[in-house]
N, C-alpha and C positions, 0 to 999 in steps of 0.2 A: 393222325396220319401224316407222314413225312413223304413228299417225293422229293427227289433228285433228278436232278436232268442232266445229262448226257456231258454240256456244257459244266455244270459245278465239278464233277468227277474228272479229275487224269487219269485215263486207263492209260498204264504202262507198255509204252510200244505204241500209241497210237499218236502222230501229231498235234500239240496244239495251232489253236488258229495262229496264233503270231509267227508260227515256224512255217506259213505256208506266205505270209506278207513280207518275213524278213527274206524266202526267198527269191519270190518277186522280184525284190530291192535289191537284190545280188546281182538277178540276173541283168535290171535296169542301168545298173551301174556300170557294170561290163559290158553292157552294148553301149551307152552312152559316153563313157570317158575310155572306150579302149583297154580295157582291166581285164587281166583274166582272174576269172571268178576264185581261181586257190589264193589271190593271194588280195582277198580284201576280208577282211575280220569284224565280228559281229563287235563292238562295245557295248551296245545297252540298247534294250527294247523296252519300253514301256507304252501303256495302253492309255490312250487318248481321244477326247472327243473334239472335233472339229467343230465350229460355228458354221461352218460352209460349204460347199460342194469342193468349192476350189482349197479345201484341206488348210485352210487358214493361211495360205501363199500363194493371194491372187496375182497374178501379170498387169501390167501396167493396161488401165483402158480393161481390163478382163471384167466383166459382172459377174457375181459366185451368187447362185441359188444359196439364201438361209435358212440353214436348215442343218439339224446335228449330224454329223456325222462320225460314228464311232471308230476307230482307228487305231494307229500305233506310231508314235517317235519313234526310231530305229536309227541309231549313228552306226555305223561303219568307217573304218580307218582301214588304209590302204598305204604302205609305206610312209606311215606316219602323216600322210592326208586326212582331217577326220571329213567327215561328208554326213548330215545330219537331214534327214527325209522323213516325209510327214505321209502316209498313207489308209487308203479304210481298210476297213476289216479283213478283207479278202488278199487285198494286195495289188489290185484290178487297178487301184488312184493312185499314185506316186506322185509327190512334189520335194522337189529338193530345197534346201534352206540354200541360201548365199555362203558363199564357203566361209568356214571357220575355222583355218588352221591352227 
């Protein structure tokens, strides 16, 4: 007996999760640096696990709950700005990397 769940299968037409956190990330960017959302572009999503609450980019003085937290790297570049952000699953946690142009 084989199951499958819902998650292993891309049904065609239906979103994956990473295309509900990458736009999260769209829209976080655009409120935060002023960017309208056409003109920032996806580079690279890949799926990631965090060590911490705080997405592995705690604040200075910040305590991060230990504990996995599943997620995604997501760079975006915006007129050749790249912007490199660490989020969970959802898209709900957003932390941005120190700029790396």
């Amino acid at each position: 007996y084989f199951l499958i769940t819902r998650d292993a299968v891309n049904v065609p037409g239906e979103p994956k999760a990473e295309d509900h956190a990458v736009a999260e990330t769209i829209e976080f960017v655009s409120i935060l640096e002023g960017i309208d959302p056409k003109k920032i572009k996806l580079v690279s999503v890949e799926e990631a696990e965090w060590s911490d609450r705080c997405l592995g980019l705690p604040q200075a003085d910040e305590f991060c709950a230990e504990m996995i937290v599943p997620g995604y790297k997501i760079v975006l570049n915006s007129d050749g700005i790249v912007m490199t952000f660490h989020t969970d699953r959802t898209g709900a946690s957003i932390r941005k990397e120190k700029d790396n142009q």
